[in-house]
C-alpha positions as CSV (number, residue, x, y, z in Angstrom):
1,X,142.1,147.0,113.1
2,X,145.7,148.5,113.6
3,X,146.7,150.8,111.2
4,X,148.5,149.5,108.2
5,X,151.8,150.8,106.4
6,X,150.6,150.0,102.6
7,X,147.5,149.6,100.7
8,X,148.7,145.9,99.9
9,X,149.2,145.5,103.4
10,X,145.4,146.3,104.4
11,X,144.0,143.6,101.8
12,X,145.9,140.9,103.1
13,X,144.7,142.1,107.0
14,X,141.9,141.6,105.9
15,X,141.6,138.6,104.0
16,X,143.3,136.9,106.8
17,X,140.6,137.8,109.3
18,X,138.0,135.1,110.6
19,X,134.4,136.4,108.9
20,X,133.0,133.8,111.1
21,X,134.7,135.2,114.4
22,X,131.4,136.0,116.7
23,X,133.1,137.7,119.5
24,X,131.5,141.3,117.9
25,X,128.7,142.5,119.7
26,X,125.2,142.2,117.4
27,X,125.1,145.1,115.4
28,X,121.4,146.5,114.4
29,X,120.9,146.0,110.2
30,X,119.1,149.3,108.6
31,X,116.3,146.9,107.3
32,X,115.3,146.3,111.3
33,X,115.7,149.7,112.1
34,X,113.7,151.2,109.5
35,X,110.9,149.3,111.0
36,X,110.8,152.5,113.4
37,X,110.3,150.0,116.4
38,X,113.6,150.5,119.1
39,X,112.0,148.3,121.5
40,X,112.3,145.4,118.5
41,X,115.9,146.7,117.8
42,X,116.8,146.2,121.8
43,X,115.2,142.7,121.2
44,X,117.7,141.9,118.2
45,X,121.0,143.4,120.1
46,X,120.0,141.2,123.6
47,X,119.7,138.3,120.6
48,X,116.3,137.2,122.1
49,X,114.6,134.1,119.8
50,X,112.7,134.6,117.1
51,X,110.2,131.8,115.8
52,X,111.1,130.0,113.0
53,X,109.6,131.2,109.2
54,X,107.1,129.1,108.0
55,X,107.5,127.0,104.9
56,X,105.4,129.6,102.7
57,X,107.4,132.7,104.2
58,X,110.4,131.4,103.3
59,X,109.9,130.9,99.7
60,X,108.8,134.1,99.3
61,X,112.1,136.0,100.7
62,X,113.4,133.3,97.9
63,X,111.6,135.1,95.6
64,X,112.8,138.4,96.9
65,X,116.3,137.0,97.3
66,X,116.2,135.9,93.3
67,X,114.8,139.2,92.4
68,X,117.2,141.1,94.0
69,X,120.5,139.4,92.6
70,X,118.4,139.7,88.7
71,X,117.6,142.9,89.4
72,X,121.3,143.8,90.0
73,X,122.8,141.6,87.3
74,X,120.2,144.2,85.0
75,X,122.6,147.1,86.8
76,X,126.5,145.7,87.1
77,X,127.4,147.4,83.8
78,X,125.7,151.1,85.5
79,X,127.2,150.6,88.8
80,X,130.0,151.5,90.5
81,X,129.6,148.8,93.3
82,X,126.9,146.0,94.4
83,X,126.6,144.9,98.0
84,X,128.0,147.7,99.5
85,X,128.7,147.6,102.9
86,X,129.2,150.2,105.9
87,X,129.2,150.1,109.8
88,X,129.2,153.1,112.4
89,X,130.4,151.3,115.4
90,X,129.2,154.5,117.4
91,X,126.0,153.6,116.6
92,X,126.2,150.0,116.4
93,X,125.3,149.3,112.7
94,X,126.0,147.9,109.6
95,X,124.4,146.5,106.6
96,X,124.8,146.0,102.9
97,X,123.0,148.7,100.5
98,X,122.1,146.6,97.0
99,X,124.0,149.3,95.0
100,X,125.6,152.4,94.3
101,X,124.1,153.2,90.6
102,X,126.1,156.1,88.9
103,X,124.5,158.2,86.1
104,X,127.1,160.0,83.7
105,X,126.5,163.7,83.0
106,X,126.1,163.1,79.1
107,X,123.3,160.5,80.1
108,X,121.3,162.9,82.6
109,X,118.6,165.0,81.7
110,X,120.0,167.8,84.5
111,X,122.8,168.3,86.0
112,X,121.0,167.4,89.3
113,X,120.4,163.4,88.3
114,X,124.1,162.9,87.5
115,X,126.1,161.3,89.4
116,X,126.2,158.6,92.4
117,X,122.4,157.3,94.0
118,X,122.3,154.8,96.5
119,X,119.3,151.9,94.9
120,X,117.7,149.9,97.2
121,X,114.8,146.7,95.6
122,X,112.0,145.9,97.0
123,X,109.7,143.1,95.7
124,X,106.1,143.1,97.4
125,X,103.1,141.3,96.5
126,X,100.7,142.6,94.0
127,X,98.1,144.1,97.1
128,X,101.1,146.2,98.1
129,X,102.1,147.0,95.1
130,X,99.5,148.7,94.0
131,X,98.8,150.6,97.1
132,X,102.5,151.8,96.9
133,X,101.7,152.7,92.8
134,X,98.3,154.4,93.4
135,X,100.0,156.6,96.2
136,X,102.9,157.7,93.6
137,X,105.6,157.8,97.0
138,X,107.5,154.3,99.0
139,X,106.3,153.6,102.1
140,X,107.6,155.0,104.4
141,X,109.6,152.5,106.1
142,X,111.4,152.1,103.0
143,X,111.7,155.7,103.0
144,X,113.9,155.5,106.2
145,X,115.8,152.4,105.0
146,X,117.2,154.8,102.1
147,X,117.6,157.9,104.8
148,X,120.2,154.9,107.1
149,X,122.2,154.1,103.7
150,X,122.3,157.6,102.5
151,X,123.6,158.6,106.0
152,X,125.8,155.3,106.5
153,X,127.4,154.8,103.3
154,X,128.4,158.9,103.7
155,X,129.7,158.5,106.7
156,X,131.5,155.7,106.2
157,X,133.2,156.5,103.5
158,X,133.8,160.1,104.5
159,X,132.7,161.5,101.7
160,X,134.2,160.2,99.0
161,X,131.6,158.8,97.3
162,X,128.9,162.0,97.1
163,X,125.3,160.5,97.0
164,X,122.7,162.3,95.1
165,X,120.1,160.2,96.8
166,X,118.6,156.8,96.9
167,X,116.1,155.4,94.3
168,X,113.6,152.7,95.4
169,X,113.0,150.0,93.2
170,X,109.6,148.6,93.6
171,X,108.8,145.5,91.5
172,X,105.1,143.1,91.8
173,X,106.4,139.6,92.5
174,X,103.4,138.3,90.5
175,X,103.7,140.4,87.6
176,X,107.2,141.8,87.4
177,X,105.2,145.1,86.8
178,X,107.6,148.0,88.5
179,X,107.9,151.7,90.1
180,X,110.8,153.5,90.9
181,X,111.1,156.8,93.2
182,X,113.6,159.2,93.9
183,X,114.4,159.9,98.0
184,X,116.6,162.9,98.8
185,X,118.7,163.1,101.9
186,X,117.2,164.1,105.1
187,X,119.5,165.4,107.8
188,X,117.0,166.3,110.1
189,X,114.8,162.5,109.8
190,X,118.0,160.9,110.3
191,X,119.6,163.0,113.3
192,X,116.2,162.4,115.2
193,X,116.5,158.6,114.0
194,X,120.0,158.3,115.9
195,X,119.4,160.0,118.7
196,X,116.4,157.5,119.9
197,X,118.9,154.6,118.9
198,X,121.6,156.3,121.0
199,X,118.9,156.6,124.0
200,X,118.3,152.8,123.2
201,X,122.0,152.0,123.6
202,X,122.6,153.7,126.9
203,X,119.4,152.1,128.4
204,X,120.5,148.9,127.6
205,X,123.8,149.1,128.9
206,X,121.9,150.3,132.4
207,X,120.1,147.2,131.7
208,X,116.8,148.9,130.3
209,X,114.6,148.5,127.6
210,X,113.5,151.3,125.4
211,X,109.4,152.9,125.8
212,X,110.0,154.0,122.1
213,X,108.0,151.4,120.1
214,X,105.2,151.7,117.8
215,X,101.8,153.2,118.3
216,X,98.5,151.0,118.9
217,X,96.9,151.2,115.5
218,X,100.1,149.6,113.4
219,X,99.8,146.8,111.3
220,X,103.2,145.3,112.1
221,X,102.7,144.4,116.2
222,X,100.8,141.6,114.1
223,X,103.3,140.3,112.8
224,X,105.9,140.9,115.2
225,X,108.5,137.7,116.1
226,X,108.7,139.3,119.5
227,X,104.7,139.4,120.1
228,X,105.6,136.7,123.1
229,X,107.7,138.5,125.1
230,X,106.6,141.8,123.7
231,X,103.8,143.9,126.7
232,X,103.5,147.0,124.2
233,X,102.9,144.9,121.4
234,X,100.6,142.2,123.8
235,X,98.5,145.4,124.7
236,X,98.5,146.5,121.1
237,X,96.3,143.7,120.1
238,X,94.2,143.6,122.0
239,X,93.4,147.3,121.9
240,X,93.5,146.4,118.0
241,X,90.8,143.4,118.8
242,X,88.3,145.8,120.4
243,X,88.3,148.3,117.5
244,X,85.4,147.3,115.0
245,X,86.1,144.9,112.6
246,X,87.6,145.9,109.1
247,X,87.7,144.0,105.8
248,X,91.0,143.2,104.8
249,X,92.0,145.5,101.5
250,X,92.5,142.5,99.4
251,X,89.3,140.7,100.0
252,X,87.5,144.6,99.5
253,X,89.2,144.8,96.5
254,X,88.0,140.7,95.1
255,X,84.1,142.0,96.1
256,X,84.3,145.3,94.7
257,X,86.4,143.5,91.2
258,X,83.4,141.0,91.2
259,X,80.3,143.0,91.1
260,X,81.9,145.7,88.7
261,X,81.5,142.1,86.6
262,X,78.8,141.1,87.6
263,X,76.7,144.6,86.5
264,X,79.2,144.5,83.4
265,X,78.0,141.2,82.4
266,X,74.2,141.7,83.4
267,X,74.6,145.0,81.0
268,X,75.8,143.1,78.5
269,X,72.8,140.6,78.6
270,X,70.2,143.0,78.8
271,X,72.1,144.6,75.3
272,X,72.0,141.4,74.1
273,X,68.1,141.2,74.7
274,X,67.0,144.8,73.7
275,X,68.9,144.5,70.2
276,X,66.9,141.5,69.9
277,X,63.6,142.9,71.0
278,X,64.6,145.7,68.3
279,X,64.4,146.0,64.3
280,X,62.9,143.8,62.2
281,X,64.0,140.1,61.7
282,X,64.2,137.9,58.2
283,X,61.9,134.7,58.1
284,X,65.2,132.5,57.7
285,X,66.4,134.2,61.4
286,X,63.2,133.8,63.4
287,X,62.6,130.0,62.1
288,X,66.5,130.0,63.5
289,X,64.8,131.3,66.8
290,X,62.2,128.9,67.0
291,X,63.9,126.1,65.9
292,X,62.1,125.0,63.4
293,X,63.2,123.1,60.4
């Protein structure tokens, strides 16, 4: 955009653009980054085809969807902005962080919590969820997700909005149960973060693809939209298919939950027997016994 003589002038530029106008190069979004995966990223920017979501998947980003827009309807009042957007052309990305929450000094415990934090909501099933709970820190995908906006936002707004940190909003789409944790900025996580996408960019331009993808062992080459055209990820599983066979948490979890039941309920019943067994009984309780009339 050319530069503009008044502030009036910019708003109008703007809204007379075409939002639709597709002649952009495909920028990478922070949530596909923080996967960690550039290989995936180089398969976004070359627009490659992705499968269709099934019926199932796509109610549940619904759900997320819904959850995110009540989550932030709970915040409008404590935030300076929703949807706030940023792009580093150098870099080739953009994206929309869910909030910019501000805490007023006279609210904030310290002087350290007030002030602007970058919030980011996640919904996740109730598995995940409690994994995430138990462990008392995000994942850490989500953890690199904040480190991008943190980094973005500052950098495209030079400044003048002066992030604390992020906090990451974690609520159980099954019970609305929720956590919430803190994330600081991380100069040194994000620098090494850029560099490998700035590697990733010059490659691509030579007409390479990146060998910076994820290791063997990780869960997400399963579910990967790329898996087809994908050799890393191809030889992942089936490295992953030779290793010995694992049960899945959740189905651990329904075993372990059942015979903790199980020997609660057998305990009960052999209670129930020995109080019996025990003490002395009136003749109107063991003709009650016996049934007899």
């Amino acid at each position: 955009m050319k530069k503009i003589k008044s502030a009036a002038a910019y708003a109008v530029e703007w809204l007379q653009k075409d939002s639709k106008d597709k002649k952009k190069l495909p920028y990478i979004k922070p949530s596909s980054l923080a996967k960690g995966c550039l290989l995936y990223i180089a398969f976004e920017l070359q627009e490659q085809p992705k499968p269709p979501f099934d019926a199932r998947v796509g109610r549940i980003l619904s759900v997320g969807t819904d959850s995110h827009r009540r989550l932030q309807r709970g915040l409008e009042r404590a935030c300076l902005a929703q949807e706030v957007f940023f792009e580093i052309e150098e870099y080739r990305i953009h994206g929309f962080c869910d909030g910019v929450l501000y805490i007023p000094p006279d609210k904030a415990a310290n002087e350290a919590m007030a002030g602007f934090w970058a919030l980011e909501f996640k919904t996740a099933a109730a598995s995940e969820f409690d994994k995430v709970k138990a462990a008392g820190i995000p994942k850490e995908e989500h953890v690199r997700q904040a480190q991008i906006y943190l980094w973005g936002l500052d950098a495209y707004y030079q400044g003048t909005v002066p992030l604390r940190g992020a906090i990451i909003y974690y609520e159980n789409r099954d019970t609305l149960e929720h956590a919430a944790y803190e994330v600081y900025p991380d100069p040194e996580a994000i620098n090494d973060l850029l560099a490998r996408v700035k590697k990733m960019l010059e490659g691509l331009e030579e007409g390479r693809l990146p060998d910076d993808f994820l290791p063997a062992d990780h869960w997400a080459h399963r579910y990967c939209p790329y898996l087809e055209i994908c050799e890393p990820g191809q030889r992942a599983m089936e490295w992953q298919a030779r290793q010995p066979k694992t049960l899945p948490d959740e189905v651990l979890a329904d075993i372990i939950a059942r015979r903790i039941v199980a020997k609660k309920g057998a305990e009960e019943m052999k209670d129930g027997q020995k109080k019996k067994k025990s003490g002395g009984r009136s003749l109107l309780e063991l003709a009650q016994d016996l049934e007899w009339e």
